[in-house]
C-alpha positions as CSV (number, residue, x, y, z in Angstrom):
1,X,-16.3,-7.6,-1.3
2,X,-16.5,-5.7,1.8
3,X,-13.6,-3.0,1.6
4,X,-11.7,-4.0,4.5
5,X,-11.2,-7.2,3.5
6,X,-9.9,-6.0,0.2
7,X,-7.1,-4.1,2.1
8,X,-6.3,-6.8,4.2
9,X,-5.8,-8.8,0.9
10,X,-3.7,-6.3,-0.7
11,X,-1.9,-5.6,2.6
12,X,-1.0,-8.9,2.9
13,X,0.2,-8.6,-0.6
14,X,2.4,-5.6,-0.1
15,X,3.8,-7.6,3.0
16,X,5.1,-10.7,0.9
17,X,6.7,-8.0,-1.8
18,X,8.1,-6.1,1.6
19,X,10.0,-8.8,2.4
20,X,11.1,-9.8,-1.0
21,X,12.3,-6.5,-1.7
22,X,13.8,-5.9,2.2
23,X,15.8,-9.2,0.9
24,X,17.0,-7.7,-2.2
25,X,17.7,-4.3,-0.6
26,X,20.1,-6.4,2.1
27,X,20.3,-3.8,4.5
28,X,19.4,-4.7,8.0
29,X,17.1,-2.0,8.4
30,X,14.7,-3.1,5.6
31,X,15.1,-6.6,6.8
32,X,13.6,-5.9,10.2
33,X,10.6,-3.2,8.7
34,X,9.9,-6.7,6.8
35,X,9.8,-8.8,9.4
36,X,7.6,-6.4,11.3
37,X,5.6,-6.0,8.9
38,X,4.7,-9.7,8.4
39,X,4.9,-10.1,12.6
40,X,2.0,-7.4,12.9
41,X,-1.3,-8.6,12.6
42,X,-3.3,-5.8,11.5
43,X,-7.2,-5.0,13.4
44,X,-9.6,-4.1,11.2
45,X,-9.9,-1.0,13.0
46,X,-6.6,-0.3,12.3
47,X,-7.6,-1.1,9.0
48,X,-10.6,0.9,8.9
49,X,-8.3,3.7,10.0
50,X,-5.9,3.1,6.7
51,X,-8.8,2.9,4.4
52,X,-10.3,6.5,6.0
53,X,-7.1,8.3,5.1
54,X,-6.3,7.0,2.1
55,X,-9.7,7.3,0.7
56,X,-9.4,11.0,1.6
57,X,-6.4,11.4,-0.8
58,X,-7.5,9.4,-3.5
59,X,-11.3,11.6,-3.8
60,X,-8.9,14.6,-3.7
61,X,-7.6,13.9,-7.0
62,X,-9.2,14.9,-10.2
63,X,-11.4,12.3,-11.3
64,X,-10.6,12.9,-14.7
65,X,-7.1,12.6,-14.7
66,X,-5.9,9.8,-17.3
67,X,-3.1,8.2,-14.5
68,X,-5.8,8.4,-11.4
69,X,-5.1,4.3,-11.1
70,X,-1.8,4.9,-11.1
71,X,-1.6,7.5,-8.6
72,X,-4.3,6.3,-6.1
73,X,-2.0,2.7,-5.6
74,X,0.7,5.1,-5.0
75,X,-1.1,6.8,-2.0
76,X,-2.6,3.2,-1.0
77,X,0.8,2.1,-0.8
78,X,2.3,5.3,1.0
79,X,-0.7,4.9,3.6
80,X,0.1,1.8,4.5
81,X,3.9,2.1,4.4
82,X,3.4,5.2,6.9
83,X,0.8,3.1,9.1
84,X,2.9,0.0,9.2
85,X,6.3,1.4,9.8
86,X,5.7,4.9,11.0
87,X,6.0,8.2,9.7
88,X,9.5,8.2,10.1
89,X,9.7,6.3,6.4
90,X,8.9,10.1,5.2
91,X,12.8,10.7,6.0
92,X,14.3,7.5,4.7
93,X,15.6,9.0,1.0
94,X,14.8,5.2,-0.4
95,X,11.1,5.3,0.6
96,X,9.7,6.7,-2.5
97,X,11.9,4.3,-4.4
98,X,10.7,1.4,-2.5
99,X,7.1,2.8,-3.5
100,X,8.3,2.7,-6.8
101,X,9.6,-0.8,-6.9
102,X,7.0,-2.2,-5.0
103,X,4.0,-0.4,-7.1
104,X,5.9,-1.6,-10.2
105,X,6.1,-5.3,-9.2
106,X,2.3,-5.7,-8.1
107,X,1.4,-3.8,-11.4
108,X,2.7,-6.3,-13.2
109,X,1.1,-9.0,-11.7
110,X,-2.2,-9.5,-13.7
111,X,-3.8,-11.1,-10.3
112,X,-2.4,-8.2,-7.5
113,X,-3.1,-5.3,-10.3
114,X,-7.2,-6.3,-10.6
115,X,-6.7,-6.4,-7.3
116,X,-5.9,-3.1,-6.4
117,X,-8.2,-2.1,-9.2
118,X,-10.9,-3.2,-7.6
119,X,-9.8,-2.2,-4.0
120,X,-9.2,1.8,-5.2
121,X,-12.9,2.0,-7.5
122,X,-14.1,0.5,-3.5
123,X,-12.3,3.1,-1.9
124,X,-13.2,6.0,-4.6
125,X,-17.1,5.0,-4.2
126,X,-17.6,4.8,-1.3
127,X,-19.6,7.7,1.0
């Protein structure tokens, strides 16, 4: 699968469990990051540009480190967090919560967790 279209299938992912959790969250503010979100077509230049930098993060971890999965959907999902809503998220004291929750819930989908398996062993072998 050719990389990009991995991230636009996990992006569109992490857009459906935006908005679910913007609904949850009730505030106003995540309702209209989720809408945007989901109104936003992304390019695949823009795309290209996500999968650049966050491929640089993840080969800057130790390979051998046990919870390198773990930690390279984390950076995935900051990446596109920052890319889709700006890096003012960086100040919001609920983004890394909103990581959290989000990571958690696609982790524990069988289906989005291969997934994202498959889309960070893409983006960690790739020259």
């Amino acid at each position: 699968m050719e990389p990009v279209n991995s991230l636009s299938q996990v992006l569109s992912i992490l857009r459906r469990q935006m908005s679910e959790r913007a609904g949850k969250l009730g505030t106003q503010s995540a309702l209209s990051l989720s809408r945007s979100a989901e109104n936003t077509p992304a390019s695949a230049e823009a795309l290209r540009d996500v999968q650049r930098k966050v491929q640089e993060r993840i080969r800057a971890r130790d390979p051998n480190d046990e919870r390198r999965q773990s930690k390279a959907v984390r950076l995935f999902l900051e990446g596109v967090f920052i890319h889709e809503f700006g890096d003012s998220m960086l100040t919001d004291p609920a983004f890394y919560m909103l990581i959290d929750d989000v990571q958690l819930a696609m982790e524990s989908d069988s289906g989005i967790d291969q997934t994202l398996r498959r889309m960070v062993n893409e983006l960690s072998a790739q020259d």
